[in-house]
py3Dmol code that shows the C-alpha trace and the ligand (Angstrom):
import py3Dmol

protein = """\
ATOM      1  CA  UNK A   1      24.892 -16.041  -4.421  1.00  0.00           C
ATOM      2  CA  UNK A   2      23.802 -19.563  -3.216  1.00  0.00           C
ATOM      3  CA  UNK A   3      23.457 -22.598  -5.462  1.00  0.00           C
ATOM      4  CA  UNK A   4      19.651 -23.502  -6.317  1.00  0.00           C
ATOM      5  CA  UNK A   5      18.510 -27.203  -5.390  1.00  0.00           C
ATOM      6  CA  UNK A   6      17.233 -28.959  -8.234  1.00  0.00           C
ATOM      7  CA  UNK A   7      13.582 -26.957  -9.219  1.00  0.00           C
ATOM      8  CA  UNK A   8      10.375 -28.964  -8.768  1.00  0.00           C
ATOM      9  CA  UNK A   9       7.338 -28.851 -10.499  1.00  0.00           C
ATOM     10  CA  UNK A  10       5.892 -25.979  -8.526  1.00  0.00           C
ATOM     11  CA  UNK A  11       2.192 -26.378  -7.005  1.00  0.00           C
ATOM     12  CA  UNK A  12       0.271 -24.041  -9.613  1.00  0.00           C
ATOM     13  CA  UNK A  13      -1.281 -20.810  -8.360  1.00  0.00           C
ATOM     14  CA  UNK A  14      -5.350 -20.552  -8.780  1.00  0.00           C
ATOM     15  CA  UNK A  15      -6.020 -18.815 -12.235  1.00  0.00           C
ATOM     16  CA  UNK A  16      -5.780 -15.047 -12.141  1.00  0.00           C
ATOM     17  CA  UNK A  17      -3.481 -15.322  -8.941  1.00  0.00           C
ATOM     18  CA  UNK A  18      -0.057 -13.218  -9.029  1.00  0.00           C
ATOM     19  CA  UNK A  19       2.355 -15.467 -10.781  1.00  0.00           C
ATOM     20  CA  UNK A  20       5.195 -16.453  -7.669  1.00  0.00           C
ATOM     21  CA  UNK A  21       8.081 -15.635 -10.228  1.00  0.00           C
ATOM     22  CA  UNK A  22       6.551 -12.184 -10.501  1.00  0.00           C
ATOM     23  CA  UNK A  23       7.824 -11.791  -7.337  1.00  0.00           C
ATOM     24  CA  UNK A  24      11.851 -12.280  -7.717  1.00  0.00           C
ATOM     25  CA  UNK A  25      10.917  -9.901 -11.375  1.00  0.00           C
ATOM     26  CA  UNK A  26      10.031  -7.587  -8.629  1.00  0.00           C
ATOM     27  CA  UNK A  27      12.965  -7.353  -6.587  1.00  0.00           C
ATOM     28  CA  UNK A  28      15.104  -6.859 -10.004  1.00  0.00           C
ATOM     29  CA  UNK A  29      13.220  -4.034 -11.089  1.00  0.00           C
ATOM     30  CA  UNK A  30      13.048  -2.762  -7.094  1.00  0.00           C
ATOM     31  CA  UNK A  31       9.664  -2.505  -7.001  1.00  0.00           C
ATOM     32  CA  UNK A  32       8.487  -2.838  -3.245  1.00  0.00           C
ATOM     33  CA  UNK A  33       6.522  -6.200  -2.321  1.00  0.00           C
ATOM     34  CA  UNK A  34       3.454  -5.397  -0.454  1.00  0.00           C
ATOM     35  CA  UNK A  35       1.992  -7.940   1.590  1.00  0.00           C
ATOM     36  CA  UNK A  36      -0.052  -7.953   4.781  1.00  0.00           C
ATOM     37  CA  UNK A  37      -1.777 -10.474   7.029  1.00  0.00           C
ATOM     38  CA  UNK A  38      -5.515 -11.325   6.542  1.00  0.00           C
ATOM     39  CA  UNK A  39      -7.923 -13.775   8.005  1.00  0.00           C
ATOM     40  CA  UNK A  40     -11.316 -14.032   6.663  1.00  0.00           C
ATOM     41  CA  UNK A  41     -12.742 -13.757   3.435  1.00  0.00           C
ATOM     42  CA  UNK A  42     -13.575  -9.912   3.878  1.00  0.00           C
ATOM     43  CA  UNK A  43     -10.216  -9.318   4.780  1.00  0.00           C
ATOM     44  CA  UNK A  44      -8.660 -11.453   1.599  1.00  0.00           C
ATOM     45  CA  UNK A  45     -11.274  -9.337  -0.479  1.00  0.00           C
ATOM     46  CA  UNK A  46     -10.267  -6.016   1.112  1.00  0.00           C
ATOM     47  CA  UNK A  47      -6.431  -6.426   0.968  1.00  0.00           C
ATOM     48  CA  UNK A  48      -7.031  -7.808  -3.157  1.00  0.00           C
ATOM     49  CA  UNK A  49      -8.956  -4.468  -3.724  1.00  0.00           C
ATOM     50  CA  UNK A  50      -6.647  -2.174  -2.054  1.00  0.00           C
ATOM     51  CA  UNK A  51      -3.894  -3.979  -4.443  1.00  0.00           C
ATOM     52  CA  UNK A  52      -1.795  -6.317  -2.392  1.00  0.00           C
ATOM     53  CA  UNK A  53       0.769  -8.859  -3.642  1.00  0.00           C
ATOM     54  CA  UNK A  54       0.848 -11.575  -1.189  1.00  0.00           C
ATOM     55  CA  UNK A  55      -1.732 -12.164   2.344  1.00  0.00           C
ATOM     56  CA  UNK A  56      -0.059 -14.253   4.574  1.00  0.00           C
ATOM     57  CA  UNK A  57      -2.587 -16.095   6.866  1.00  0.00           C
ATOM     58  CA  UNK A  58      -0.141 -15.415   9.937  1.00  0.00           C
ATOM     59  CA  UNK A  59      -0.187 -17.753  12.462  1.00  0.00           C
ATOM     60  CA  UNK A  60      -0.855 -14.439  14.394  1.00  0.00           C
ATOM     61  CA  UNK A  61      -4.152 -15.266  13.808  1.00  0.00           C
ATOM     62  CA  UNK A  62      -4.334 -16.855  17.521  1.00  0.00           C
ATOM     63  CA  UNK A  63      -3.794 -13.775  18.784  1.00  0.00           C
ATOM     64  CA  UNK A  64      -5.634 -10.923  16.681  1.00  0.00           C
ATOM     65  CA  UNK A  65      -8.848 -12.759  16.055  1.00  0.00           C
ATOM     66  CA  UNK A  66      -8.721 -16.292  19.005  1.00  0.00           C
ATOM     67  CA  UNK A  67      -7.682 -14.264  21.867  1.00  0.00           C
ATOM     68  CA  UNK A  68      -4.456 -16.219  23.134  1.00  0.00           C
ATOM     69  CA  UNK A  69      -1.802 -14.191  24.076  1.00  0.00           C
ATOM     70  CA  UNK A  70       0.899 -16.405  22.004  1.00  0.00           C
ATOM     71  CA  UNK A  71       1.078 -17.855  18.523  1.00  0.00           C
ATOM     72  CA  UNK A  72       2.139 -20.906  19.946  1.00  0.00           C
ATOM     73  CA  UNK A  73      -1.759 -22.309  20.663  1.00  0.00           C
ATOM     74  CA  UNK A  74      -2.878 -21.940  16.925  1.00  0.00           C
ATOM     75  CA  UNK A  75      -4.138 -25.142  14.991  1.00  0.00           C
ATOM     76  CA  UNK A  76      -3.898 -26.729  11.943  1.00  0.00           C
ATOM     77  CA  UNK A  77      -7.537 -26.868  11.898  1.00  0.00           C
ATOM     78  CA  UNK A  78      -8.045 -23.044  12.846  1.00  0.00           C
ATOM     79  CA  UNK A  79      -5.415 -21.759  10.129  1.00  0.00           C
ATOM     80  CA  UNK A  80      -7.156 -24.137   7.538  1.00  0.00           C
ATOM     81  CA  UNK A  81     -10.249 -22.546   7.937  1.00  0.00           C
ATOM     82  CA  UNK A  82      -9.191 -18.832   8.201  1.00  0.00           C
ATOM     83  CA  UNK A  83      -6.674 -19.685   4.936  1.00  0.00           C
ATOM     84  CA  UNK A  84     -10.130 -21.298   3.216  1.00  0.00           C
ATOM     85  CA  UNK A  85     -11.777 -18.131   4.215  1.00  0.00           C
ATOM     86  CA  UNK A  86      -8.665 -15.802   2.909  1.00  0.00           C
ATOM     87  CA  UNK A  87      -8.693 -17.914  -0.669  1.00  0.00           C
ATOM     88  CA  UNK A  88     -12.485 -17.476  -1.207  1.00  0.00           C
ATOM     89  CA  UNK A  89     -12.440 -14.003  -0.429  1.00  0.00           C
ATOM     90  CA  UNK A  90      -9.431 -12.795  -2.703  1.00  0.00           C
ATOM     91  CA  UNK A  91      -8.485 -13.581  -6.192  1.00  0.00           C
ATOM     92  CA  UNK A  92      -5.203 -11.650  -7.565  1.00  0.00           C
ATOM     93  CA  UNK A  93      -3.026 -11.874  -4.267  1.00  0.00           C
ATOM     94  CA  UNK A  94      -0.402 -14.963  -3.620  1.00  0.00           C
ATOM     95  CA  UNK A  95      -2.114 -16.510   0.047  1.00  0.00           C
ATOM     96  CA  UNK A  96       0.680 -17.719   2.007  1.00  0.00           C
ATOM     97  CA  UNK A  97      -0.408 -19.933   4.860  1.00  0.00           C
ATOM     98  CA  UNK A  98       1.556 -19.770   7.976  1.00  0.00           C
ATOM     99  CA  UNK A  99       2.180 -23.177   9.231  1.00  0.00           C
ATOM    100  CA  UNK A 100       1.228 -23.274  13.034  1.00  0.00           C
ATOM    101  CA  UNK A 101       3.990 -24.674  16.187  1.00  0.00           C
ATOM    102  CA  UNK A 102       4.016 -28.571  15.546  1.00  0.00           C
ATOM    103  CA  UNK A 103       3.043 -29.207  12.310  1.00  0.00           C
ATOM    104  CA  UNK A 104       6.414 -29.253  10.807  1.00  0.00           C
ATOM    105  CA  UNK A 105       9.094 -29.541  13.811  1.00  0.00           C
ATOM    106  CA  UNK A 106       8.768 -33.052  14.892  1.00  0.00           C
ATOM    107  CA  UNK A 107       9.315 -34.868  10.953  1.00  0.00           C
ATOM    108  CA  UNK A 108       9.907 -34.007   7.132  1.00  0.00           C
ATOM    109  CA  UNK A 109       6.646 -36.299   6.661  1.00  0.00           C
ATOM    110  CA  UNK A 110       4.552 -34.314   8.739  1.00  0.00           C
ATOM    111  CA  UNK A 111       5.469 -31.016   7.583  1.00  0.00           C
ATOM    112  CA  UNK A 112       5.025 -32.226   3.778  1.00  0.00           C
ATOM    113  CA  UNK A 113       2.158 -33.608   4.963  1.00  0.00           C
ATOM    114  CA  UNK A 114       0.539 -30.330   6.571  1.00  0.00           C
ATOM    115  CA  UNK A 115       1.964 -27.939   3.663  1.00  0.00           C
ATOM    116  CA  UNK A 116      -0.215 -30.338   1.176  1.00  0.00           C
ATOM    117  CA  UNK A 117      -3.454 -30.064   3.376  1.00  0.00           C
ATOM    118  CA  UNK A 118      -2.787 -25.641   3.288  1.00  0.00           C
ATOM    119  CA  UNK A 119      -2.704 -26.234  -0.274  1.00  0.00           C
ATOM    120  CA  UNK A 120      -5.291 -28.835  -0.993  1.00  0.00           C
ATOM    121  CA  UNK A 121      -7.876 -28.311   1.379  1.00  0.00           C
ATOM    122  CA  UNK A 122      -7.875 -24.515   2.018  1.00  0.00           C
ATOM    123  CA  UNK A 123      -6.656 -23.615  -1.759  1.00  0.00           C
ATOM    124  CA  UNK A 124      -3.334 -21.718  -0.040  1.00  0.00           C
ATOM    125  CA  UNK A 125      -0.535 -20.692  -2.857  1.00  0.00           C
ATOM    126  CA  UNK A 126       2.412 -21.353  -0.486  1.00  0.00           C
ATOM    127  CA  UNK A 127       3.022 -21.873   3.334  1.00  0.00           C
ATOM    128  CA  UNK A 128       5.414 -20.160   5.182  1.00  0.00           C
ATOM    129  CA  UNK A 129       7.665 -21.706   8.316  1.00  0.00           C
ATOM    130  CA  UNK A 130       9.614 -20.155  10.704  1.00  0.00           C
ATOM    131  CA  UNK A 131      13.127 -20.798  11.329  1.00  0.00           C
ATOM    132  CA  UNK A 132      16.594 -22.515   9.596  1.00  0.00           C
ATOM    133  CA  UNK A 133      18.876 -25.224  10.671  1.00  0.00           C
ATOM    134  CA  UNK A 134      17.090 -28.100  11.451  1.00  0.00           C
ATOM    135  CA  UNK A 135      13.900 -26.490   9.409  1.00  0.00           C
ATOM    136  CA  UNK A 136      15.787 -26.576   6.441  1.00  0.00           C
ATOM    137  CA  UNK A 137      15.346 -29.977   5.947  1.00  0.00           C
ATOM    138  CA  UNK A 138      11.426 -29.425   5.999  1.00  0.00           C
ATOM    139  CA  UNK A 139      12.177 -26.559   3.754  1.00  0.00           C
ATOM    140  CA  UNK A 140      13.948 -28.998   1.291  1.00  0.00           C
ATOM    141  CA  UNK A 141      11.162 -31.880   1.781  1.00  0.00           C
ATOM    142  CA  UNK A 142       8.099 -29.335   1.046  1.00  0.00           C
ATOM    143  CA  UNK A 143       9.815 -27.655  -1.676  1.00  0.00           C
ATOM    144  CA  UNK A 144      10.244 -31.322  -3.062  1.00  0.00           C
ATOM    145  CA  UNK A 145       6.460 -32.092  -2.515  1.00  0.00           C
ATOM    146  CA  UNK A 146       5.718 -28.969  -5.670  1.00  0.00           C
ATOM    147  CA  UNK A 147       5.151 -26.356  -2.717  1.00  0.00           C
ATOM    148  CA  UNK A 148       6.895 -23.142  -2.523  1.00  0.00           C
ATOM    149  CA  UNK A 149       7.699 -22.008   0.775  1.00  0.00           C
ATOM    150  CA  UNK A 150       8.938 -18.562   2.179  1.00  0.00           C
ATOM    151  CA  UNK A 151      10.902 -18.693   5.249  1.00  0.00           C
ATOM    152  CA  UNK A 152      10.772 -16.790   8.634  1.00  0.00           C
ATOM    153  CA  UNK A 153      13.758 -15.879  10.410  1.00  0.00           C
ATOM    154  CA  UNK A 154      14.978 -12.949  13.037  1.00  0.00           C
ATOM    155  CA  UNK A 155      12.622 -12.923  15.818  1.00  0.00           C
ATOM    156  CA  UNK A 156      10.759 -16.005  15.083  1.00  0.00           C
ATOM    157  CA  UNK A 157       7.565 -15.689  17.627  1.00  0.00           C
ATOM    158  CA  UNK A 158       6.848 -19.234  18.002  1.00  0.00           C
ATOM    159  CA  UNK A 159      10.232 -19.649  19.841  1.00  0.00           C
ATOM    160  CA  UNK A 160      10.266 -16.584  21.165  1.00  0.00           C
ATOM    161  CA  UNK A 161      10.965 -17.926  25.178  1.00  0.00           C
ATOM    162  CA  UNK A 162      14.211 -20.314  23.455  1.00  0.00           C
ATOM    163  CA  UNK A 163      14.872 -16.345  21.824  1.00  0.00           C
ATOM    164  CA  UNK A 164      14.863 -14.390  25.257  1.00  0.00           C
ATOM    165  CA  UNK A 165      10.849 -12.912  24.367  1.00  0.00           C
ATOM    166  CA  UNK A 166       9.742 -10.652  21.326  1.00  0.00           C
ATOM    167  CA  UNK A 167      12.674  -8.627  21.304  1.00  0.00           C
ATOM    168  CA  UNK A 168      15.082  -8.048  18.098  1.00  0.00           C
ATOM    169  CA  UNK A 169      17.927 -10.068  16.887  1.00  0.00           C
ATOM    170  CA  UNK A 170      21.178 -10.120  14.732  1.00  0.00           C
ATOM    171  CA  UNK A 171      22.246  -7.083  16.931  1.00  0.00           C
ATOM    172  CA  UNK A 172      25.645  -8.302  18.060  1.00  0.00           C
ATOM    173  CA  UNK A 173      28.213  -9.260  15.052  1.00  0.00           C
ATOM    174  CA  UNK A 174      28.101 -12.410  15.182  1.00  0.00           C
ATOM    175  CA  UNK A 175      24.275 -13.051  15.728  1.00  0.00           C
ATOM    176  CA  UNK A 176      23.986 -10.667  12.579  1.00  0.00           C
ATOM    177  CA  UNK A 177      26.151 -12.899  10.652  1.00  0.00           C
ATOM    178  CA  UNK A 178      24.175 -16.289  11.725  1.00  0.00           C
ATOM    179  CA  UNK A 179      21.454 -14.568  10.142  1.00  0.00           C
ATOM    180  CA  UNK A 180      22.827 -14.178   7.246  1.00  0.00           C
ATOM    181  CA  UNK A 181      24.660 -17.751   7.311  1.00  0.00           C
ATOM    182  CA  UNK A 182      20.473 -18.812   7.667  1.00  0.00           C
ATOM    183  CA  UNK A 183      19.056 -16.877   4.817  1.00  0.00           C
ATOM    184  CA  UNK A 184      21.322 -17.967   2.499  1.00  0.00           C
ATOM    185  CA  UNK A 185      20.678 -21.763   3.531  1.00  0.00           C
ATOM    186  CA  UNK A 186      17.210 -21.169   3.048  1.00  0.00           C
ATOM    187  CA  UNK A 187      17.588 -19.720  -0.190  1.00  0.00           C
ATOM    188  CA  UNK A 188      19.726 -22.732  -0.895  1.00  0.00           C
ATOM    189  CA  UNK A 189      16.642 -25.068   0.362  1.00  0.00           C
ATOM    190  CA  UNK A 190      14.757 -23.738  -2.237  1.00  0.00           C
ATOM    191  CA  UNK A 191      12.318 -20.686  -0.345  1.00  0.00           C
ATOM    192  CA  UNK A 192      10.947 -18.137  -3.137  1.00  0.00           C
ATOM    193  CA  UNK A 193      11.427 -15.413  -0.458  1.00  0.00           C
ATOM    194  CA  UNK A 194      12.063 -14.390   3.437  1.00  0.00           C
ATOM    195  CA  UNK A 195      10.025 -12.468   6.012  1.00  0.00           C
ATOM    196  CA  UNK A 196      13.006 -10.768   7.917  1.00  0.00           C
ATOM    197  CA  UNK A 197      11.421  -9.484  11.827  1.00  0.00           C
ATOM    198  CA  UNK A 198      12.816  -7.344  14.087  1.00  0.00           C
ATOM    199  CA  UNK A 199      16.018  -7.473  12.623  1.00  0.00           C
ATOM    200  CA  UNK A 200      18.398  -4.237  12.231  1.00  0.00           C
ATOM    201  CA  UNK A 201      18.012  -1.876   9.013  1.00  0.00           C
ATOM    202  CA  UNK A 202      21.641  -2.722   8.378  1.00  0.00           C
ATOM    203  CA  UNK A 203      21.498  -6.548   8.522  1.00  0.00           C
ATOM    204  CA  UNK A 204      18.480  -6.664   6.617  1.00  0.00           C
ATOM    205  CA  UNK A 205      20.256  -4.820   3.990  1.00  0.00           C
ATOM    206  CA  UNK A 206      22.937  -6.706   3.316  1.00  0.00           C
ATOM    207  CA  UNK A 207      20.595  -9.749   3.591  1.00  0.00           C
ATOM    208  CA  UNK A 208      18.405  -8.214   0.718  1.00  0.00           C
ATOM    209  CA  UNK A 209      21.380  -7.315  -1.305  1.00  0.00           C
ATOM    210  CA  UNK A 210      22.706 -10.616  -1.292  1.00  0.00           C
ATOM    211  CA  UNK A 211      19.723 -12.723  -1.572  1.00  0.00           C
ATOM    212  CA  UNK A 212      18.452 -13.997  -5.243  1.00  0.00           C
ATOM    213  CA  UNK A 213      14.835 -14.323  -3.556  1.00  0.00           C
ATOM    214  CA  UNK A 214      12.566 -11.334  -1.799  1.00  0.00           C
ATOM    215  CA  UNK A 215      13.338 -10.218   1.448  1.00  0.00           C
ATOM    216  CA  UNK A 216       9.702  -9.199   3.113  1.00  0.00           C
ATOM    217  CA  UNK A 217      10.566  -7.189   6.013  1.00  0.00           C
ATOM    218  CA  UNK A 218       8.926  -6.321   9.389  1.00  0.00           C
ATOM    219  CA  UNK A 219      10.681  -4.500  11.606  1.00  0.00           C
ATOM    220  CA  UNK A 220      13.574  -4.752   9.521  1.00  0.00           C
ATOM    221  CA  UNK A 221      14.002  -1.466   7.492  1.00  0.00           C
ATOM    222  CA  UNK A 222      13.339  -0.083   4.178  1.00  0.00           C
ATOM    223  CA  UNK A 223      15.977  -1.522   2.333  1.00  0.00           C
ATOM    224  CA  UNK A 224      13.807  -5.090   2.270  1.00  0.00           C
ATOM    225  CA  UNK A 225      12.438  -5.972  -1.113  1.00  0.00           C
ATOM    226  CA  UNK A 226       9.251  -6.124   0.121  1.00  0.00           C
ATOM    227  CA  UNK A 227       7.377  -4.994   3.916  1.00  0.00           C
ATOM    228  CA  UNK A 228       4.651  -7.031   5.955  1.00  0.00           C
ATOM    229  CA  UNK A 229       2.169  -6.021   8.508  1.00  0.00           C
ATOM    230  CA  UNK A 230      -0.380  -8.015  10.536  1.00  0.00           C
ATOM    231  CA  UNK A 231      -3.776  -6.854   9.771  1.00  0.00           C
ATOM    232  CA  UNK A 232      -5.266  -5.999  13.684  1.00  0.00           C
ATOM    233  CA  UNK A 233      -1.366  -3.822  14.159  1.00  0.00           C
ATOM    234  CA  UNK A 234      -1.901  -1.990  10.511  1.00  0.00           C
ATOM    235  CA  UNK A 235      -5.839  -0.439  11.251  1.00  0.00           C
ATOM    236  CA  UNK A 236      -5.874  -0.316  14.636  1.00  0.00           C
ATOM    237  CA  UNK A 237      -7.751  -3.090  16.110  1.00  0.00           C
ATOM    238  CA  UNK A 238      -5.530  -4.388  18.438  1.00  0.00           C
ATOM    239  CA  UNK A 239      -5.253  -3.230  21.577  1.00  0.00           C
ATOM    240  CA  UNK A 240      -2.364  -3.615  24.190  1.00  0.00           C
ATOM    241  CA  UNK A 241       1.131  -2.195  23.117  1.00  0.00           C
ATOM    242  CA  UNK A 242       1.916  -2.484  19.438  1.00  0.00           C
ATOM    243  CA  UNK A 243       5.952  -3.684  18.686  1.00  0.00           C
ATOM    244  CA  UNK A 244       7.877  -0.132  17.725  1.00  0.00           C
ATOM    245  CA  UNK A 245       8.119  -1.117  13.735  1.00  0.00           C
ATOM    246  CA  UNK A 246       4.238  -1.013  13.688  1.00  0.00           C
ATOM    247  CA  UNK A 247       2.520   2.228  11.933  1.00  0.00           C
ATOM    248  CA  UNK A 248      -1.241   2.386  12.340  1.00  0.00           C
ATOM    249  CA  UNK A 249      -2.503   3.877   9.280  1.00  0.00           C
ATOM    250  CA  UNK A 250      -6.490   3.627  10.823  1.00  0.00           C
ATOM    251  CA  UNK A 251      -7.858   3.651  13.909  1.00  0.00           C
ATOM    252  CA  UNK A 252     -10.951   1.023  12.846  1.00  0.00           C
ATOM    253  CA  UNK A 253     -10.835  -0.302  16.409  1.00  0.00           C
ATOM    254  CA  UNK A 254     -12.723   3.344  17.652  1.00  0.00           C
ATOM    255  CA  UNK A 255     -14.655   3.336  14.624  1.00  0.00           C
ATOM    256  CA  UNK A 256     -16.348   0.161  15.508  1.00  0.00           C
ATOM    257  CA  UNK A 257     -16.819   0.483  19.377  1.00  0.00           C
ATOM    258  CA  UNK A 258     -18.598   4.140  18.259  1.00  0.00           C
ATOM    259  CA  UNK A 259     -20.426   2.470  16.201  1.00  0.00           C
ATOM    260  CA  UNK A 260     -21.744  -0.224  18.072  1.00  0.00           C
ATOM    261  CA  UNK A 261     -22.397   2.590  20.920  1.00  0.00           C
ATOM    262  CA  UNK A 262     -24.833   4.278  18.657  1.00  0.00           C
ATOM    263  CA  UNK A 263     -26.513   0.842  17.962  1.00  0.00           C
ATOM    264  CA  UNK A 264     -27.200  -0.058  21.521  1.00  0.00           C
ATOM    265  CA  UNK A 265     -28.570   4.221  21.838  1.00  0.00           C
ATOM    266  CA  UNK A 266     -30.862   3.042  19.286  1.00  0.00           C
ATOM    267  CA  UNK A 267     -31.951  -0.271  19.980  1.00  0.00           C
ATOM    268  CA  UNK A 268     -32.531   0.687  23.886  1.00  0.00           C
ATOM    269  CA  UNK A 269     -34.227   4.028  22.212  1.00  0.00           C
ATOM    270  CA  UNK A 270     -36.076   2.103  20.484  1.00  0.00           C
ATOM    271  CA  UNK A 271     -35.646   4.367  17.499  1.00  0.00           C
ATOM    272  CA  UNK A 272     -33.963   1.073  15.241  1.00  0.00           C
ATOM    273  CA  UNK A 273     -35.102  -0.644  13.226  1.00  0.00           C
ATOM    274  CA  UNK A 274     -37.296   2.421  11.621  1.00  0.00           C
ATOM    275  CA  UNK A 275     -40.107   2.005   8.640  1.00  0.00           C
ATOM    276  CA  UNK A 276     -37.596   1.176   5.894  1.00  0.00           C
ATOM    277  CA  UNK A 277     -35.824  -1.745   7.650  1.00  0.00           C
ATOM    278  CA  UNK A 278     -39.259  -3.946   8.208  1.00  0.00           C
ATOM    279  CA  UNK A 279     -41.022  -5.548   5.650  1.00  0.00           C
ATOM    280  CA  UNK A 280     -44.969  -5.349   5.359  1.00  0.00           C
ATOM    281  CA  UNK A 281     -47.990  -7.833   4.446  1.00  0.00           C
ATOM    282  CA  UNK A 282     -50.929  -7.355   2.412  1.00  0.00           C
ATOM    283  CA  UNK A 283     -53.482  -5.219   4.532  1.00  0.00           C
ATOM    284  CA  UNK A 284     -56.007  -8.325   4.069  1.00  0.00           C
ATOM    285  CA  UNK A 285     -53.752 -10.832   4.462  1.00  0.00           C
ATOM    286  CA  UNK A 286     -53.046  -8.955   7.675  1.00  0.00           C
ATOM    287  CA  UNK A 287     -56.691  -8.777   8.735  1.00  0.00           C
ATOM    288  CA  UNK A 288     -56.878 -12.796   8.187  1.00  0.00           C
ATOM    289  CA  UNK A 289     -53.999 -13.249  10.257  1.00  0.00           C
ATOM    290  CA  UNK A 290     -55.242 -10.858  12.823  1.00  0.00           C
ATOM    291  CA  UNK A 291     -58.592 -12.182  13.497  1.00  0.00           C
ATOM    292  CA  UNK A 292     -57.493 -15.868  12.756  1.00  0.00           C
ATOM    293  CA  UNK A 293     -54.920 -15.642  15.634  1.00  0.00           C
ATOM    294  CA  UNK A 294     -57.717 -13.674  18.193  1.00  0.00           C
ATOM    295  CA  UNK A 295     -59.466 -16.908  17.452  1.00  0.00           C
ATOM    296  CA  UNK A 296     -57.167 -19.206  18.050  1.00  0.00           C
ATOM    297  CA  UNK A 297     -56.669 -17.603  21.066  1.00  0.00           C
ATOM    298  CA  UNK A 298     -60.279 -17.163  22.253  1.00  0.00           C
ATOM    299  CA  UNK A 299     -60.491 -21.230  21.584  1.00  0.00           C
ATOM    300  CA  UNK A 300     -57.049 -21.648  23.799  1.00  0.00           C
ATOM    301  CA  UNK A 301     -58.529 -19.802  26.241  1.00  0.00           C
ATOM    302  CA  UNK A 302     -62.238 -21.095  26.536  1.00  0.00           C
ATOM    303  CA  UNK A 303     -60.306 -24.723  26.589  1.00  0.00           C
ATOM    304  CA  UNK A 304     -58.774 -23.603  29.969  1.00  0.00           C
TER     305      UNK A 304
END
"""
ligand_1 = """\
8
KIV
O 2.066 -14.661 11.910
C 2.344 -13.585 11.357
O 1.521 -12.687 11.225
C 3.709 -13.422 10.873
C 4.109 -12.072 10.383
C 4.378 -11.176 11.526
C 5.269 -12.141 9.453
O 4.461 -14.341 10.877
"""
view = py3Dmol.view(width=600, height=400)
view.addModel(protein, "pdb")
view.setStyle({"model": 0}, {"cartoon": {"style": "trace"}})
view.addModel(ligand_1, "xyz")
view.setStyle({"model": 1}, {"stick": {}})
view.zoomTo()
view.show()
């Protein structure tokens, strides 16, 4: 077990929000962690319905909903909206913004800095940053600031080109055991949990079993505390090959483009709208309008 730094006054949840020490209660009693990614306010609403623990506002986001074909381009000022959307739209779940590439590599002041904006401007419960060695120190500075933060480690997509591409790691003995040297320092630098990706069942285990805080897997097995999945791989609305530890439990993707089809069959059909969606005047207000228009437009016309 690693040594705790010194506990600050932690940055207090919205009322009726999942407590964040509910969360290591969870992993004692082994009850699985369920979080997913979200990015609008139907989406935080949806995911809070259906039950969820924690949304994370992934930085994903420039991906499934801005159309880049990296993480790397996402914003501070695109995540702060989407995480304002996410927080207005949910009210039990923990909403974990995902800090975006460069706002927390260069300096400890500018990732304290951004972490306080997810929290004060777009209401977020904790942010989330990828990586360990020289991110610890941001993890330590953050923490320090009263804001929990849950690290990132395995494949880590915004250096995925310094990591070879989206591919797993830990899968030699002793890349398995720098992953493990790195959880435990970020446990040590005060995260209240870790999303493990693409990292194998086995390594993930041990990690979970010797971890005080949640493990949140992805790609990592079934021994995690706790499993992830972005929102777009989850219901099918992402097209383009998925990563193999994705399951598609919908197809909402097919759902919408038949949908849409039968919209345009009716709009060039011209059988939408029909009676019920229009709204209707007053038959003599109607007859005012009606001959008070004609002669308007007799007057127009006479006037050349
Ligand atoms: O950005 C994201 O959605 C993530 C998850 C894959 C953990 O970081």
């Amino acid at each position: 077990m690693s040594i705790r730094p010194q506990e600050p006054a932690p940055a207090t949840p919205a009322p009726g929000r999942l407590p964040i020490t509910e969360l290591a209660e969870m992993k004692a009693r082994r009850q699985p962690i369920v979080m997913v990614t979200a990015y609008d306010a139907p989406g935080g609403r949806l995911a809070d319905q259906a039950g969820v623990d924690l949304i994370l506002v992934g930085d994903s986001a420039a991906m499934t909903v801005l159309g880049h074909d990296s993480t790397v381009p996402a914003t501070m000022d695109e995540m702060l909206i989407l995480t304002r959307a996410v927080t207005r739209g949910s009210r039990r779940p923990l909403v974990i913004a995902d800090m975006p590439f460069g706002t927390f590599q260069v300096s400890d002041e500018d990732a304290v800095r951004n972490a306080i904006r997810f929290v004060k401007e777009a209401g977020a419960d904790a942010v989330k940053l990828e990586g360990a060695g020289p991110m610890l120190s941001r993890v330590r500075a953050i923490v320090g600031a009263g804001i929990a933060v849950m690290g990132h480690i395995g494949l880590t997509p915004q250096s995925a080109t310094m990591l070879g591409g989206f591919k797993a790691q830990g899968r030699s003995a002793e890349k398995a055991l720098g992953l493990l040297a790195d959880a435990h320092a970020l446990e040590a630098a005060g995260c209240f949990s870790l999303v493990l990706e693409a990292v194998p069942a086995p390594v993930a285990a041990r990690v979970t079993s010797e971890l005080g805080i949640p493990t949140i897997g992805i790609g990592a097995g079934g021994e995690c505390d706790g499993q992830v999945l972005v929102w777009h791989d989850l219901l099918g609305l992402y097209e383009g090959r998925a990563a193999r530890f994705v399951k598609r439990y919908a197809e909402i993707g097919d759902s919408i483009r038949t949908a849409l089809e039968a919209y345009a069959a009716d709009v060039r059909e011209r059988s939408f709208p029909e009676e019920q969606h229009t709204y209707a005047m007053p038959i003599d207000e109607l007859a005012l309008f009606e001959q008070a228009a004609s002669d308007q437009r007799e007057y127009a016309d006479d006037r050349g």
